[in-house]
Each structure stands twice: as C-alpha cells, then as structure tokens.
C-alpha positions in Angstrom: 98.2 129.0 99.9 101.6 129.0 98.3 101.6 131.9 95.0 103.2 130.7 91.6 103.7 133.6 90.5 106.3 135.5 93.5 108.4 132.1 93.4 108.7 132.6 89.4 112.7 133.1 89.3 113.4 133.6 92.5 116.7 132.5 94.3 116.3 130.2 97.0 119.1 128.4 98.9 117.9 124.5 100.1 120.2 122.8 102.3 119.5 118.9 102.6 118.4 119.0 99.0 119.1 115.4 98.4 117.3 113.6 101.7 113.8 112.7 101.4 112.0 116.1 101.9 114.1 118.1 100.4 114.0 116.3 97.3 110.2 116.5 97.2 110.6 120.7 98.0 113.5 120.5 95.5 110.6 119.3 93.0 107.7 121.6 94.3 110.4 124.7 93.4 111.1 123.2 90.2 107.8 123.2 89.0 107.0 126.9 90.6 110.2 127.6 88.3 112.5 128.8 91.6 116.1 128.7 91.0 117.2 126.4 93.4 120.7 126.2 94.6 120.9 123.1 97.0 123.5 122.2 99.4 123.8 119.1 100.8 125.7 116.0 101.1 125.5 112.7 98.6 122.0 110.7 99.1 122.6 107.7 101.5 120.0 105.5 99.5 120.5 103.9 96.2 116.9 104.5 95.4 117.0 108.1 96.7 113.7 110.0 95.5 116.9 112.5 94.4 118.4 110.0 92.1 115.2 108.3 90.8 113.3 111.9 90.0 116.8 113.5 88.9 116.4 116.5 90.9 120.2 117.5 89.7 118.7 118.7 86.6 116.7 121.0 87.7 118.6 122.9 90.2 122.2 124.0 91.1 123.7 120.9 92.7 126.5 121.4 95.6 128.2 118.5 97.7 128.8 120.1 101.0 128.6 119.5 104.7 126.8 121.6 107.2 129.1 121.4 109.8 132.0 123.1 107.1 131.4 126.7 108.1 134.0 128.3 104.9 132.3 125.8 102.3 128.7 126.6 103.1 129.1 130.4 103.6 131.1 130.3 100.3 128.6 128.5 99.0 125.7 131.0 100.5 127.7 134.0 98.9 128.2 132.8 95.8 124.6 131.6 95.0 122.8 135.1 96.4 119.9 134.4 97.3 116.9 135.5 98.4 115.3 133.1 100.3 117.3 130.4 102.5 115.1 127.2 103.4 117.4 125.0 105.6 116.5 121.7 106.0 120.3 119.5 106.1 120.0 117.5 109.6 120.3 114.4 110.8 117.2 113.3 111.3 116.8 109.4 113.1 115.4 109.5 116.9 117.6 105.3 117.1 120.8 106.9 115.2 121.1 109.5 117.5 121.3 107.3 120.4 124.4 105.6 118.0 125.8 108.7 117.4 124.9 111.4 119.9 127.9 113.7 118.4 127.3 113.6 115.1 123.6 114.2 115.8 124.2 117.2 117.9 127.1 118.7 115.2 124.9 118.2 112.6 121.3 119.8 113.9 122.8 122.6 116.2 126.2 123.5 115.0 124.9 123.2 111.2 122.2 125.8 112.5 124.9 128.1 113.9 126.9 127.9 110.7 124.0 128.1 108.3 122.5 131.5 110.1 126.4 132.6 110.5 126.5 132.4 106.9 123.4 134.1 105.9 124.6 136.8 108.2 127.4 137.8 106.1 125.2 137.6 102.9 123.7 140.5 102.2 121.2 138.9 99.8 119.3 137.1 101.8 116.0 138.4 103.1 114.0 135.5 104.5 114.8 132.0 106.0 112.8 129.3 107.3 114.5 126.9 109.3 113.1 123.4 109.6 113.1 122.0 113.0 111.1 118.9 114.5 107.7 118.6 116.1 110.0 116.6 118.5 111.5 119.7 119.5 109.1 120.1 122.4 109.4 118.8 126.1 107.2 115.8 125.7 105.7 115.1 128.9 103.2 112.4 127.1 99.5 114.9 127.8 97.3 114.4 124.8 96.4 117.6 123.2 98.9 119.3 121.4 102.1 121.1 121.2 101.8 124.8 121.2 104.3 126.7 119.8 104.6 129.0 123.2 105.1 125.5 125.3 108.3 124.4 126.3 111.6 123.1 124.7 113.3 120.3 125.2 113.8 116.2 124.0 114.6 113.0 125.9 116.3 111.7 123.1 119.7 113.1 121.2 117.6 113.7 118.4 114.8 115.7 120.1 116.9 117.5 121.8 119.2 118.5 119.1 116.2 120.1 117.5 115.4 122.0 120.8 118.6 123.0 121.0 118.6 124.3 117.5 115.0 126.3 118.1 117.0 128.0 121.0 119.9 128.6 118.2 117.4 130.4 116.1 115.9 132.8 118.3 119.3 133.9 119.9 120.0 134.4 115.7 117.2 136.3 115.5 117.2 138.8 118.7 121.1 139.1 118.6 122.0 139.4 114.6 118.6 140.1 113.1 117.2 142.9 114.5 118.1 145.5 112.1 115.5 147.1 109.3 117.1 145.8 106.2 117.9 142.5 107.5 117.3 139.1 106.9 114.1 137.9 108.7 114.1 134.2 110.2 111.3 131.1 111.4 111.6 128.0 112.3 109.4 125.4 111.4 108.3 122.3 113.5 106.5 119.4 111.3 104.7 116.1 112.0 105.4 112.5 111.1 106.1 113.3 107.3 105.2 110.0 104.9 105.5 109.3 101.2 107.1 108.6 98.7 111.1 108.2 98.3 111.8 107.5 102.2 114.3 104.9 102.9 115.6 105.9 105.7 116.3 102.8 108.9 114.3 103.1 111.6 111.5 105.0 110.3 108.0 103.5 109.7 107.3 103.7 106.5 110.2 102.9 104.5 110.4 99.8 106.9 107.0 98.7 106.3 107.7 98.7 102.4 111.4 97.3 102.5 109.3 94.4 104.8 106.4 94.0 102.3 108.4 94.2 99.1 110.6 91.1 100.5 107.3 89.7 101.9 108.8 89.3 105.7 106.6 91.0 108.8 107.3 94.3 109.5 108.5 94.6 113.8 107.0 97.3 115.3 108.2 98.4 118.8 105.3 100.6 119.7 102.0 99.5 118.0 100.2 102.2 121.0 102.5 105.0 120.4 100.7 108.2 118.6 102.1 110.4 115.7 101.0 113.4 114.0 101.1 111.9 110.3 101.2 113.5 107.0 101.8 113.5 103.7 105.0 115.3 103.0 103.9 117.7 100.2 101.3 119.5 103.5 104.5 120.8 105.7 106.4 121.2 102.1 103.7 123.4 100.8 103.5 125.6 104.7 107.4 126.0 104.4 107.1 127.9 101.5 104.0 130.1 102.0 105.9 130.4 105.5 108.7 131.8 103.5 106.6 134.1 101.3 105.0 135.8 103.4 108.7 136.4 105.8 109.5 138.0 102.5 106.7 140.6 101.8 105.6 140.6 105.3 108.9 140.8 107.1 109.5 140.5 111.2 105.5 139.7 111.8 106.0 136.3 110.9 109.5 135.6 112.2 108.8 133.1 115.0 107.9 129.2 115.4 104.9 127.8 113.6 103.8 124.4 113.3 102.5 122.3 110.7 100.6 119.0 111.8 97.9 117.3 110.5 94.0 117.5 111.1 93.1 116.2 114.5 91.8 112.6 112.8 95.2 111.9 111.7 97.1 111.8 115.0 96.7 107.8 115.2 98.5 104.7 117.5 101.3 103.6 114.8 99.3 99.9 114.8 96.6 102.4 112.7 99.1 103.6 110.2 100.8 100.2 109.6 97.4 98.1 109.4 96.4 100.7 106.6 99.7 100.2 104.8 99.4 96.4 105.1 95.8 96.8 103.7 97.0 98.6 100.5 99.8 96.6 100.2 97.9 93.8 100.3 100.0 90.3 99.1 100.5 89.1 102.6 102.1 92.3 104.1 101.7 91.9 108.0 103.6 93.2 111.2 104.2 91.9 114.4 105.2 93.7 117.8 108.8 93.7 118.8 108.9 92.7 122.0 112.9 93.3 122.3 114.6 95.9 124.5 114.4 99.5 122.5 115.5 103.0 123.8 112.8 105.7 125.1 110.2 107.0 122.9 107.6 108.9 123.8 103.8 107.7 124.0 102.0 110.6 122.5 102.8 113.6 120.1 100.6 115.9 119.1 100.5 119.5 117.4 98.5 122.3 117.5 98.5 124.2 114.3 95.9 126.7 115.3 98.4 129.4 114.6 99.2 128.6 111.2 95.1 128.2 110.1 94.7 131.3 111.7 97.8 133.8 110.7 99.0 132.0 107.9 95.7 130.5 106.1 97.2 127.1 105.9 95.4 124.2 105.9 96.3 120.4 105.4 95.4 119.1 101.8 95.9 115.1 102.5 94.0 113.3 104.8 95.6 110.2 106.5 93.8 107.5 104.4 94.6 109.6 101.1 98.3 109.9 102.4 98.9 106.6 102.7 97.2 105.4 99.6 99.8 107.7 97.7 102.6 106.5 99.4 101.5 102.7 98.9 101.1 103.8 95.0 104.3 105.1 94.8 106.0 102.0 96.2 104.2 99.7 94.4 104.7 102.0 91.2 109.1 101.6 91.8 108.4 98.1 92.5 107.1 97.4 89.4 109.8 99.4 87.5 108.2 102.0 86.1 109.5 105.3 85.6 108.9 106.7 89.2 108.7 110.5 88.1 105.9 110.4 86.4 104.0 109.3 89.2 105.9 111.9 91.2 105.2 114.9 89.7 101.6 113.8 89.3 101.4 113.8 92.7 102.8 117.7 93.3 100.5 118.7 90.6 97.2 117.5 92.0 98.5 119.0 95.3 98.7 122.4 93.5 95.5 122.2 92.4 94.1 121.1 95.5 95.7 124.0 97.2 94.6 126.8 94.2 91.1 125.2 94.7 90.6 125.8 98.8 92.6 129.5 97.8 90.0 130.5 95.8 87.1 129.0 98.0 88.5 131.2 100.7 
C-alpha cells in the first residue's frame, strides 16, 4: 500500500480539490505531509466536506476553472510539481443530460488542457488522471469491466469520461514518449460513498438529505447494480498508483481500476435498505415510478490487475462503508465538530492498510 515516507514533502498538483473526493485525498495528503497545491473551482455545497474539515489550511488553495487553459498552466508552472493527480470533472450521469456541453467541456477539454499544461512543465514526472468506471461500453453482461474492454457511454456523462480515456492515451503515445518525461494513468473507480457527498442525484447524499428531514427517499432503480465503496479504497489506489508511476516510470502508465470486492457489487435497493437500517428513526424509500433517462442495469469491475501488479486491495467492506458514512451524517447532524470524526476515519484506514502491508 501507499508509503508515508516518499509522499513526506512532496509536490503534488490536485485539481477538483474542493468536490467530495478530492477533499477526502486533499486530507489523506495532509496527513502524509504532501504539499498540496489544489486547483479547483468554489465548493457548490454549503456543507462541503472542504468547508466543514477546512482543507484550505492545509494546502495551497487556487480558484480556477479547468476549461481556462492560461490560468491552469499558469497555475501548473508556478506550483512545480512533481506529481499531478487530476480529478476536477463534472461528475452527475442526470446533469449531463441538463447540460451535455458543459459536461463534455469540463471532462474532455479540461483533460486536454490539464495534460497540455503539464506538457510544458518540466516538473512534473507522474500524473494520474481520474476517470469513471462508467467509462466503459456498458452492454449490461454481469462480470466485470476489464480494463482492455471497450470504450464508450450511453449517457453525456459516460461518455465524456470515455472520451477523456481516449484523450489520455493520445497524450501519452503523442507527447509522452520521451525518457525524461512525464509518465501518465488513468484511473477508473466504482460507486464512491461517505462522508461529505451532497451532490443531487446521487444515492447517498439523497438518502441522508431524505432521512435527516424524515421524508422517503425515491429511488428510480431499486434492481440496478453498482460497484460500491468507501471513498478512502480508490483514494488510497490513486496514490500508490501515483507512486509507483514515479519510481517505476512507463510500466505502469496505462488504465487501472479500482472496485470493490466481488460481495459489494449489490442491486441499489441493498445499499439504501442498509442505510435506512443505520439510520434508523423512520428512514424509508419508495420506488419512483416516474419517467427517468437511461441507466444502465449492471456495472461491474474487474480489479484483477491492480491485486496483481499493484498489490492493492480494498480495506472497507460494504457493510463497514456504509456504517461510516451513516456515522458521519448522523455525527454533522448532531453538530458536532465533523473533523474529528473525519480524520479518525483516514487514520484507521492507514492503519488498516500498514497492517495488510506488512502481512504481505
């Protein structure tokens, strides 16, 4: 797993530092004492995990927009950095179908301008650029996603995030080929939970925005099946991802995945039932029988290449993930101090992980 010790002052570049996973891998690099320059627009929630954990103060904090080639490769220069990890996207499967153009600007053209940058700093050995499990052609079969299988998306969103995987590896074969220069992945995820998620349209956050004003929570498709897991597992495999691009160079520039154990790839009816239980106070859902766009059935990813090249394993199991993201919820609800709870949560992860490390 992920080594203290080589991310001890190093300079890493975060773009989408103040959305909901990039706050939590803003916090892991605090606490591995990185120096983090993030890049991002505002938060869009007034209960951001960004705001609530004051990220700010531990890392170099710029306002910018992806899509704003001169800002962010002034940005990219000026910081000097080491290691890029670019996460900024727009990242809704329903707001896409809203906004198709601002989807596609975002998640593909922020890709080109992000590796357009980093190819005029000189700095910059290693990036890991964080993609979508729902970058795949999903024809609804249900084993999973190889990383060799094909590209593609019904929806804007998906398909952005193909779109940008086929960004990447043009980067990389036309731009990147050279011995002393940067080396670049992409990373495709599961259904990330926990903490600090607010964002519309997305399970979890409107499961808890439903219990905490104790009204049902409408699902749309109870059957539908996810690969879900607790945000610090892909959080923790982007950065041993990025290590070992750094001190292992072009050997590990291609796609990986990082999914969940094969138990937690559940119908959404499983995860909400579970959240309901913890929840507990009346907290129920009820299927939306309205008209909703397309969604695929089944999603699943094989992460076969990551346990085996890598050495990564998930930490969290489904029941243990959504127990912490209950506790977390029901922790801001109460008012307490929601940091705390937080940063207790990255530390038992570390622990975890230095634990399996040296069973290995």
């Amino acid at each position: 797993m992920i080594k203290a010790d080589f991310w001890r002052g190093r300079r890493v570049f975060l773009t989408g530092h103040t959305g909901f996973k990039g706050a939590w891998t803003s916090l892991l690099l605090r606490r591995l004492q990185a120096k983090v320059i993030g890049y991002a627009l505002p938060p869009d929630s007034p209960n951001s995990l960004f705001d609530l954990t004051e990220v700010s103060a531990g890392l170099e904090h710029k306002i910018g927009d992806v899509r704003d080639l001169p800002t962010l490769q002034s940005a990219l220069q000026q910081a000097e950095p080491e290691i890029v990890v670019h996460m900024a996207a727009q990242s809704l499967v329903r707001r896409s179908y809203a906004d198709p153009v601002e989807t596609y600007s975002t998640n593909v053209m922020g890709t080109v301008n992000l590796l357009e940058a980093v190819r005029h700093t000189p700095s910059v050995r290693a990036v890991v650029v964080v993609t979508s499990d729902k970058c795949y052609e999903n024809v609804n079969w249900v084993w999973g996603y190889r990383e060799t299988d094909h590209l593609g998306g019904h929806d804007p969103y998906s398909n952005s995030k193909g779109c940008a995987e086929l960004v990447v590896t043009s980067y990389r074969r036309s731009f990147f080929g050279e011995k002393n220069s940067a080396v670049i992945a992409s990373a495709r995820a599961g259904n990330v939970i926990g903490g600090g998620d607010w964002a519309r349209d997305r399970l979890v956050p409107d499961a808890m925005r439903a219990f905490m004003a104790n009204m049902p929570l409408r699902i749309r498709n109870p059957q539908a099946v996810r690969p879900w897991q607790h945000v610090m597992d892909p959080v923790m495999g982007y950065l041993l991802l990025a290590e070992r691009l750094f001190t292992s160079g072009k050997a590990f520039a291609e796609a990986w995945n990082f999914g969940p154990s094969v138990d937690s790839e559940v119908p959404v009816s499983t995860v909400v039932s579970g959240l309901a239980g913890l929840w507990g106070s009346d907290a129920r859902w009820e299927r939306d029988g309205g008209e909703h766009p397309h969604e695929a059935a089944y999603l699943k990813l094989d992460c076969s290449k990551a346990f085996a090249r890598l050495s990564w394993r998930p930490l969290v199991s489904l029941d243990e993930a959504l127990t912490l993201t209950v506790s977390w919820y029901r922790a801001l609800a109460s008012g307490a101090d929601i940091r705390g709870p937080t940063e207790t949560q990255i530390e038992a992860m570390l622990e975890r992980a230095a634990a399996c490390s040296a069973r290995a």
